[in-house]
C-alpha positions in Angstrom: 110.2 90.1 82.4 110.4 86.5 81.1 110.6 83.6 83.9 112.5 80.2 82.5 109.4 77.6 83.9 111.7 74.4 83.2 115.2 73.4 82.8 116.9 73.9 79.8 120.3 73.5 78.5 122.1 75.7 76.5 125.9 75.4 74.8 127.1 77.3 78.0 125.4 75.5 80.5 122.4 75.1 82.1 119.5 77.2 83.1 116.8 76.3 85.7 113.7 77.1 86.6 112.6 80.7 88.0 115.3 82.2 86.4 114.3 85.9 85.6 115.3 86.3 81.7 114.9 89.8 80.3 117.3 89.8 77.2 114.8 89.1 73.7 118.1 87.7 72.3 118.8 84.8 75.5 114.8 84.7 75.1 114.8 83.6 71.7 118.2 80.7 72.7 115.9 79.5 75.7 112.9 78.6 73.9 115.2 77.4 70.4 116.6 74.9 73.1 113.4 73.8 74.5 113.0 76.1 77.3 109.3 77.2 78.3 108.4 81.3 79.0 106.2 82.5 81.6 105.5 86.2 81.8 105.6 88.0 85.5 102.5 90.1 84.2 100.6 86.7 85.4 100.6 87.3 88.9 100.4 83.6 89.7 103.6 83.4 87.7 104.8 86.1 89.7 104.3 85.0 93.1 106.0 81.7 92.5 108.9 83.1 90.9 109.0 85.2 94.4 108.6 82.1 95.9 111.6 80.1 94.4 113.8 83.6 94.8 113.6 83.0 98.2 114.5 79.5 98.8 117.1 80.0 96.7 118.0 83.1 99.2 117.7 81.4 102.1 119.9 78.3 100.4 117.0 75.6 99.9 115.5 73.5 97.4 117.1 72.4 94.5 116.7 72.5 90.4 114.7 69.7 90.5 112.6 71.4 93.5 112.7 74.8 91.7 111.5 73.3 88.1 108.7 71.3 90.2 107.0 74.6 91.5 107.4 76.4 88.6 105.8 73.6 86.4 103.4 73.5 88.9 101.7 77.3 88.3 102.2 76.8 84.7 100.2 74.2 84.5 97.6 75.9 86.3 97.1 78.6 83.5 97.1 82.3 84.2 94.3 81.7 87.5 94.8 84.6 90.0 93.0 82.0 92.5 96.5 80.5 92.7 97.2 83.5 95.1 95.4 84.7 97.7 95.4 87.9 99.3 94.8 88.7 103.0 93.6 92.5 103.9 92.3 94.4 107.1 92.2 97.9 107.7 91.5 98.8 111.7 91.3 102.5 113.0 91.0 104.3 116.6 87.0 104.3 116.5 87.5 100.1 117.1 89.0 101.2 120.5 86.8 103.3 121.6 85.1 100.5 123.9 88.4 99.0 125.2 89.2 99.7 128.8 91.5 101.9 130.3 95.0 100.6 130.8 94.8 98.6 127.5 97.6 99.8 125.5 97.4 97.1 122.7 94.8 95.8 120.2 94.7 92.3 118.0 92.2 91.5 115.5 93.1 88.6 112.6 94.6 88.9 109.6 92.9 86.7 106.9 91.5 82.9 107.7 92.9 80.0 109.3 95.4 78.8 107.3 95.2 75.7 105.6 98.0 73.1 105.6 99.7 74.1 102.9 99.6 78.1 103.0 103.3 79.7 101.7 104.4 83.3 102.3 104.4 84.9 99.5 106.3 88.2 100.7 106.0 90.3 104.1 103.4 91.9 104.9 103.0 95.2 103.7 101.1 98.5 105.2 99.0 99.8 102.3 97.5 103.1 103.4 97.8 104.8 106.9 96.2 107.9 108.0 98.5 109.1 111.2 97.0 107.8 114.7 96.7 110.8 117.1 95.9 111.7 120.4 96.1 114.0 122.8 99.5 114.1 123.8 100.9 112.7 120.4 102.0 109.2 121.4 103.8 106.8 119.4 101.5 104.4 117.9 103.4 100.8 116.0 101.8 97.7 113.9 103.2 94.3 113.8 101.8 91.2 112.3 102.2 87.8 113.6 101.5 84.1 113.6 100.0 84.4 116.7 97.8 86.8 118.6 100.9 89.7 119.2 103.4 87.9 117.6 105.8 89.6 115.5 107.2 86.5 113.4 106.3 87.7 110.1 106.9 91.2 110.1 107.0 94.3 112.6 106.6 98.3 111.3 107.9 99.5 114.5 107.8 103.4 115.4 104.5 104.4 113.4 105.1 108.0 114.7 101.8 110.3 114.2 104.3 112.6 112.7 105.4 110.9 109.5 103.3 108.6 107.5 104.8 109.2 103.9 105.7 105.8 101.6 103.3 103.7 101.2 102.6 101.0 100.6 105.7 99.7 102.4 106.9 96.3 103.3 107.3 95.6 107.2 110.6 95.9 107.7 111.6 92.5 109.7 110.2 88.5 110.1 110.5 85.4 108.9 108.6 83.0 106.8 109.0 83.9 103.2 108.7 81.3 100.6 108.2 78.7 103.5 105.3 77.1 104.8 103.3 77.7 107.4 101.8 75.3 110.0 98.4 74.2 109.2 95.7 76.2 111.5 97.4 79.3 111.7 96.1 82.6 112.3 97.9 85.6 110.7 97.2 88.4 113.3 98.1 92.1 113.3 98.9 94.2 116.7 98.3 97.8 117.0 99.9 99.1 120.2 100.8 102.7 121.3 102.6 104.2 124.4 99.1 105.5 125.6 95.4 103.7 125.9 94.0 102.8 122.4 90.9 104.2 123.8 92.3 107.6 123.9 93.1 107.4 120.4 91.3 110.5 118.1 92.1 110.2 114.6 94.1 107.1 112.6 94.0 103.8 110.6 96.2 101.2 109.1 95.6 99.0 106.2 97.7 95.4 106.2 98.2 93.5 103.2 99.3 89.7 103.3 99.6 87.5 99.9 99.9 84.0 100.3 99.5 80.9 97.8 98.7 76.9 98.7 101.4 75.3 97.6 100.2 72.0 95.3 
C-alpha cells in the first residue's frame, strides 16, 4: 500500500495527504502529476498515516494539517525511532506480597510522557496466559492515563476460561491520533473479583505505540 505524502492535483480533482493509494495505474497519475509515495512497509510511514486516519475520523485537521505531518515523517527517512513502543507484561507471582482485601494491581505502562507524545492506536493485549485461582474468578485489564484509569482503553471480562485472539486491541478509550498532556503516565490495572494474592497461574502482556509529534 502506497500513502500520497503531499497534495497533488489531478484532472479530477485533488488528492491530499495520507491518502491510502493501492491502484499501480492511480500510482503511476499521482507521481506523473507531482505527487510523492511513501510505502506503509516503513512503519514510521505507517503510524502517521494511522495518525491522520484518525483526525480525519474524529473530523479534525485539515489538508494543509494532513500534508504537514505527512511531510513531516518523510522527511525524517525510514527511522523506526520516529515511533516508540511501550510494553509490560505482569503475572500473579507480582501479587503474591499484596495484602489481603486488595483486589486490584497498577504498575506503569512505559515512561512519562513527554510533551508532545500522540497515540498511535489503542492499546493492545499481546499474549495472555489465563489468570486462575481457586475458585475461577473473573480477572480484567484496563490501561489508563492515570493510576486505574481507563481513558485509553479497557479489555473488560478477561474470563480464566477463554483467552483465544491475540493480540487484540482493547476494545474502548479515547485518545487516538491526539495528544497527550505532557508528564503523563500510561498505566495498566489488573483487577479480579477475588484478592490478586490468591491468584495461581496467569499473565498479560500490554502493548502501547506512540510517536512525538515534530
Amino acid at each position: 500500500m502506497k500513502i500520497l505524502m503531499n497534495t497533488v492535483t489531478l484532472v479530477n480533482g485533488q488528492l491530499y495527504a495520507g491518502t491510502p493509494i493501492a491502484d499501480p495505474v492511480e500510482q503511476a497519475a499521482v507521481l506523473s502529476a507531482g505527487g510523492v509515495l511513501g510505502d506503509t512497509s516503513n512503519p514510521a510511514i505507517n503510524s502517521m498515516y494511522l495518525v491522520v486516519s484518525a483526525q480525519r475520523q474524529f473530523g479534525r485537521g485539515t489538508p494543509e494539517m494532513w500534508a504537514g505531518m505527512m511531510q513531516s515523517v518523510w522527511a525524517g527517512g525510514t527511522s523506526t525511532g520516529l515511533v516508540i513502543e511501550a510494553s509490560i507484561t505482569s503475572g500473579f507471582a507480582d501479587f503474591a506480597g499484596l495484602a489481603t482485601g486488595v483486589k486490584h494491581f497498577d504498575y506503569p505502562l512505559g515512561p512519562v510522557l513527554p510533551s508532545n507524545a500522540r497515540l498511535l492506536a489503542l492499546p493492545s493485549a499481546e499474549g495472555w496466559t489465563g489468570f486462575d485461582d481457586a475458585t475461577h474468578a473473573v480477572d480484567q485489564a484496563e490501561v489508563g492515563t492515570t493510576v486505574g484509569g481507563a481513558q485509553l482503553g479497557a479489555l473488560v471480562a478477561i474470563d480464566v476460561t477463554t483467552g483465544t485472539g491475540f493480540p487484540k486491541p482493547f476494545a474502548a478509550g479515547g485518545y487516538i491520533g491526539e495528544l497527550i498532556a505532557a508528564g503523563t503516565q500510561m498505566s495498566v490495572r489488573i483487577s479480579s473479583t477475588v484478592d490478586l494474592k490468591t491468584l495461581t497461574a496467569g499473565a498479560l502482556t500490554v502493548k502501547v505505540l506512540y510517536t512525538l509529534q515534530p
